[in-house]
Kinemage of the C-alpha trace (Angstrom):
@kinemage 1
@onewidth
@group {chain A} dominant
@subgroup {mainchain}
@vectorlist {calphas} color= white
{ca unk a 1} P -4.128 66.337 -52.629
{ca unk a 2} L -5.601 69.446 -53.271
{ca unk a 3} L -2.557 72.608 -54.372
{ca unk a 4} L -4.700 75.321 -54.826
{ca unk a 5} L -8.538 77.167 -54.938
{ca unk a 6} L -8.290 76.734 -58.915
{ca unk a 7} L -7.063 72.975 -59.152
{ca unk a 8} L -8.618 71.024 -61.410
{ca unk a 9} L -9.614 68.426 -58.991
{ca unk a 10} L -11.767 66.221 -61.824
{ca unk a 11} L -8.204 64.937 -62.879
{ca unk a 12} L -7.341 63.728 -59.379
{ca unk a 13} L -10.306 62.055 -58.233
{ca unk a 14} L -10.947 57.952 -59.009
{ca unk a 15} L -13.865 57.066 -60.521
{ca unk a 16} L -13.631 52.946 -60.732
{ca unk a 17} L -17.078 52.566 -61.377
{ca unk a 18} L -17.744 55.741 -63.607
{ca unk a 19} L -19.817 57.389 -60.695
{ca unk a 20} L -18.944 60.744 -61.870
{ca unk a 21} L -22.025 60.259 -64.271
{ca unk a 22} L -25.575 61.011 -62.801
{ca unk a 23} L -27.170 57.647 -63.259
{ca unk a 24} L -24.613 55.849 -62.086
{ca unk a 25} L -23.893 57.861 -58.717
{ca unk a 26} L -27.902 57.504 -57.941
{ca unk a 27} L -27.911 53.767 -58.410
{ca unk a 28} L -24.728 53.314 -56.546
{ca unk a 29} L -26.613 55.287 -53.293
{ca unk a 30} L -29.690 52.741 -53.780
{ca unk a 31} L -28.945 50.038 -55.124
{ca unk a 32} L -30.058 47.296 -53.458
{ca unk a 33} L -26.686 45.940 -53.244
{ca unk a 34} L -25.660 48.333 -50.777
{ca unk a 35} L -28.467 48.994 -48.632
{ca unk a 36} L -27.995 46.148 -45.798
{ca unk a 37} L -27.368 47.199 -43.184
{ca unk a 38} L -24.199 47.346 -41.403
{ca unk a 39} L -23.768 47.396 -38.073
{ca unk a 40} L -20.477 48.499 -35.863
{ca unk a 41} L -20.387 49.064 -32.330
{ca unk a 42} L -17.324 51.555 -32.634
{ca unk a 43} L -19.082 53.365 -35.134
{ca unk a 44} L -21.675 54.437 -32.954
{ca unk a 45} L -19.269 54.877 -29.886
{ca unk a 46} L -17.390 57.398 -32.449
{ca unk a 47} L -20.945 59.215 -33.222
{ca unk a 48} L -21.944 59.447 -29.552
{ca unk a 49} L -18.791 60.932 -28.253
{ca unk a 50} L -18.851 63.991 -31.378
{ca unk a 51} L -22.835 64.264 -30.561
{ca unk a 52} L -21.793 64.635 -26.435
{ca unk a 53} L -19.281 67.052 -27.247
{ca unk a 54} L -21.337 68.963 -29.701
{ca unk a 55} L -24.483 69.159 -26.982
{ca unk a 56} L -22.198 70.811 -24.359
{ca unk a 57} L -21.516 73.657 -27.254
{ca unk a 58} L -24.553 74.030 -28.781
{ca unk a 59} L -25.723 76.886 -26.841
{ca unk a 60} L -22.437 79.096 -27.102
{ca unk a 61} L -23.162 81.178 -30.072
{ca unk a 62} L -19.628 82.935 -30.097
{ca unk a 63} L -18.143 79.794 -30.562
{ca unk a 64} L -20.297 78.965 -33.377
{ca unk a 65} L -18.988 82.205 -35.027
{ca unk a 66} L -15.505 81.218 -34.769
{ca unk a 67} L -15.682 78.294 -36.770
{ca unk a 68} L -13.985 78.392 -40.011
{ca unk a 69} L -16.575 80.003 -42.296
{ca unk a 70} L -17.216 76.993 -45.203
{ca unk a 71} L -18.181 74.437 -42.615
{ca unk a 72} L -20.587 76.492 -40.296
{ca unk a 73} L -24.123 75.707 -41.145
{ca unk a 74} L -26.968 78.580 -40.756
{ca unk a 75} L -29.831 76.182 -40.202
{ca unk a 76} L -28.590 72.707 -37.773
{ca unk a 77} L -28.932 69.893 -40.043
{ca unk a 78} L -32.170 67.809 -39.978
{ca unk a 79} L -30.276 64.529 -40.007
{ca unk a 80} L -28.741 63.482 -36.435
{ca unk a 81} L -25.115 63.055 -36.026
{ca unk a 82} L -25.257 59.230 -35.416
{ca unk a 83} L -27.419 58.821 -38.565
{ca unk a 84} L -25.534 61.116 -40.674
{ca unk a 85} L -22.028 58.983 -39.387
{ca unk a 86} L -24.021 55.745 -40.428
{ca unk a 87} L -25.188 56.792 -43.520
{ca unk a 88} L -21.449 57.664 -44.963
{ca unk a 89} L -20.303 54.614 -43.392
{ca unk a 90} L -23.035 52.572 -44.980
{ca unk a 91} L -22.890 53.732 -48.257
{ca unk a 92} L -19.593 54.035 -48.472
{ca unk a 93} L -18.229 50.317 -47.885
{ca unk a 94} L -15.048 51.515 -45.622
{ca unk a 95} L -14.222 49.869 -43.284
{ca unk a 96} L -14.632 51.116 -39.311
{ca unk a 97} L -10.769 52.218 -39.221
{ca unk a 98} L -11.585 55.551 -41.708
{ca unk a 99} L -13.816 56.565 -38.788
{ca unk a 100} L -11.392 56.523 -36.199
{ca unk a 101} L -8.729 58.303 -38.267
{ca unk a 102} L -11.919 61.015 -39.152
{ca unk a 103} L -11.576 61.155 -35.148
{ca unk a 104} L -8.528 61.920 -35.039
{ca unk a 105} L -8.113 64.379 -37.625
{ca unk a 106} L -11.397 66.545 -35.750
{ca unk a 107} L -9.243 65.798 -32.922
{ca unk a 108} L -6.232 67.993 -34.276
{ca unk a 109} L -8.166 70.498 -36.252
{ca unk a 110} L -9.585 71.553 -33.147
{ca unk a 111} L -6.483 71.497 -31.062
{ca unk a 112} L -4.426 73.177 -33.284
{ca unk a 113} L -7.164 75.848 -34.573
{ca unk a 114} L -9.055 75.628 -31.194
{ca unk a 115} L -12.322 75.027 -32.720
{ca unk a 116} L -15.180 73.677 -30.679
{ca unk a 117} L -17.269 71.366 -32.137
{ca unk a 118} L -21.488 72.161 -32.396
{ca unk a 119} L -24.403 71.127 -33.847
{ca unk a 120} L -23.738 74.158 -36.819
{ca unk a 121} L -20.138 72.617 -37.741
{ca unk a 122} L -20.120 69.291 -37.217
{ca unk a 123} L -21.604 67.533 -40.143
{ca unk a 124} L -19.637 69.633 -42.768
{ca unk a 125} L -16.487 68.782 -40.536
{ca unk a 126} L -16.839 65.232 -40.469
{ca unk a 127} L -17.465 65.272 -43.950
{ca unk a 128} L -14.444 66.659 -45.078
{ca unk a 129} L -12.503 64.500 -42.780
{ca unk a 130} L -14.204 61.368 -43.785
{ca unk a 131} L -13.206 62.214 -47.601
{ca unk a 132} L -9.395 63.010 -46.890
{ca unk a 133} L -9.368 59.469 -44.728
{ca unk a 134} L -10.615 58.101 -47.658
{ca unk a 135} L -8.166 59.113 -49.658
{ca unk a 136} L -4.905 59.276 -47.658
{ca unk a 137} L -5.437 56.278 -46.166
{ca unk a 138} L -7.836 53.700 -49.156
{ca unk a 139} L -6.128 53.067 -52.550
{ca unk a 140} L -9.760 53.274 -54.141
{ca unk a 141} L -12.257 55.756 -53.516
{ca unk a 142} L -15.401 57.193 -55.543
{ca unk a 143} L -15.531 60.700 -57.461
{ca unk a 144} L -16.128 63.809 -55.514
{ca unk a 145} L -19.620 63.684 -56.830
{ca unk a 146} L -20.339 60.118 -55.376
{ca unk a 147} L -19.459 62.184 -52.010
{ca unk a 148} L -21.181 65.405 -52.646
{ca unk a 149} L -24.545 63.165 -53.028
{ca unk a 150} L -23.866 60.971 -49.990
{ca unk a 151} L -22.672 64.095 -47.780
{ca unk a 152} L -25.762 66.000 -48.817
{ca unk a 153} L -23.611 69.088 -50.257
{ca unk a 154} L -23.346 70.166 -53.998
{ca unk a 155} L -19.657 69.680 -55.752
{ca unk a 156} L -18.433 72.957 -55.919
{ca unk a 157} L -19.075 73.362 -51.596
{ca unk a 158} L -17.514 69.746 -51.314
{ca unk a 159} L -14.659 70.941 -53.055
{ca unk a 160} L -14.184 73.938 -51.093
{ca unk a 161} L -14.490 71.965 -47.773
{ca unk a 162} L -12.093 69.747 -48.856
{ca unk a 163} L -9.418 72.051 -49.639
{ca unk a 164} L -10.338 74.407 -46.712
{ca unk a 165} L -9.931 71.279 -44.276
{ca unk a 166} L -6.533 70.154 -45.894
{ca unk a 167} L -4.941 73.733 -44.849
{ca unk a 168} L -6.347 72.974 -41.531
{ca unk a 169} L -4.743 69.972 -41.658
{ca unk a 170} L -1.436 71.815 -43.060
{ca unk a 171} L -1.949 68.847 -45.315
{ca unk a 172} L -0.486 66.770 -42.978
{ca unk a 173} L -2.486 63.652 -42.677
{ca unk a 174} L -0.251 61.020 -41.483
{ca unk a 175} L -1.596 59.555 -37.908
{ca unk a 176} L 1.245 57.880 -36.118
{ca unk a 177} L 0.117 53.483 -35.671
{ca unk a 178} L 1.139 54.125 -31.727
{ca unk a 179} L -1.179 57.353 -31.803
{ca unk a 180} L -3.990 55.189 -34.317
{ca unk a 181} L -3.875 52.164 -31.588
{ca unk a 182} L -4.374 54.507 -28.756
{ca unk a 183} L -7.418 55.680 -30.096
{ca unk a 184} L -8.661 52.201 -31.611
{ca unk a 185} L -7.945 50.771 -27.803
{ca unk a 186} L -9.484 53.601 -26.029
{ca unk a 187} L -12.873 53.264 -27.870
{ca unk a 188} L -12.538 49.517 -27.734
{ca unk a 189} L -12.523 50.017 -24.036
{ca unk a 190} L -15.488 52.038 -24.089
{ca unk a 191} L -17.635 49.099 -26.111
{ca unk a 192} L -16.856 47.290 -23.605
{ca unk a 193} L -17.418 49.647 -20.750
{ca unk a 194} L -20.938 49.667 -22.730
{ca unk a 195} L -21.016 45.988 -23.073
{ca unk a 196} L -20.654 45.543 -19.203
{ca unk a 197} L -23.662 47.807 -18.209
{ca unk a 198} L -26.035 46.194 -20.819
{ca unk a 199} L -24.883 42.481 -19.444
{ca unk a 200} L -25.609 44.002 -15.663
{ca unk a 201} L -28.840 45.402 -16.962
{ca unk a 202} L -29.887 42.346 -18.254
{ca unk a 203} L -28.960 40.851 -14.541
{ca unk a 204} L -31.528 43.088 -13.027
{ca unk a 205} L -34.156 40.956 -14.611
């Protein structure tokens, strides 16, 4: 948990492997150990329903403006939102669940802040979300600069994101299991919703 702007996060942050060292954090990235690829339907489901969102925004500049200042981007990233969600979850090794909790954490940041999600805050949002699913909700997790490399940001702006999101969050990350289910069912019901049209599709032929 980040306290304050001058923590010294280094002493809070788990480093099983030693992947605070420079070496060690590239070779973890590629390694060939880690670069099968995994696959999860929900996954994408999760990355399709920020990237529909974000389209319906992307043209209201205002709102852009009102985003909390650390996680607007000037330029739109170059990397897609459903490659950029793949790539943490790839790298990474969590399992699909930390994506549905980064869900609902977005979820309540922009309820409670009423942020609207665009193509200029989204990847920095999800980001920070993914890292303080990580480690609210994982007993392991990699140094802040295993994160920094895989979220494309240097350590100091991961750090800030991190503690900017957290007072979003009023560091309150708990998620309720009845809420967690709800969510977890409702984009299970949407794989299959997806399932259904790809089996009827395949009928057509």
């Amino acid at each position: 948990m980040v306290e304050s702007e001058n923590t010294d996060h280094s002493s809070m942050i788990k480093s099983p492997n030693s992947l605070d060292k420079k070496n060690l954090i590239k070779d973890e990235i590629y390694s060939n150990s880690i670069t099968q690829k995994r696959n999860s339907r929900i996954i994408q489901i999760i990355a399709d329903l920020l990237k529909d969102i974000c389209e319906e925004g992307k043209s209201n500049k205002e709102e852009i403006l009102k985003t909390i200042k650390p996680f607007i981007s000037k330029k739109i990233p170059s990397i897609s939102i459903n490659d950029y969600i793949e790539r943490l979850f790839k790298y990474s090794k969590v399992s699909e669940e930390i994506f549905i909790f980064v869900l609902i954490y977005i979820d309540r940041i922009c309820g409670n802040h009423k942020i609207n999600l665009n193509y200029n805050n989204i990847h920095k949002l999800i980001l920070a979300s993914f890292i303080a699913s990580i480690k609210f909700n994982e007993d392991n997790y990699y140094s802040l600069n295993f994160y920094a490399k895989l979220g494309g940001v240097s350590k100091k702006e991961i750090i800030n994101l991190e503690y900017e999101f957290l007072n979003l969050m009023d560091f309150k990350l708990y998620v309720d299991e009845k809420l967690f289910d709800k969510y977890k069912q409702n984009l299970q019901n949407l794989e299959n919703d997806d399932d259904d049209i790809d089996e009827n599709n395949d009928d057509d032929y």
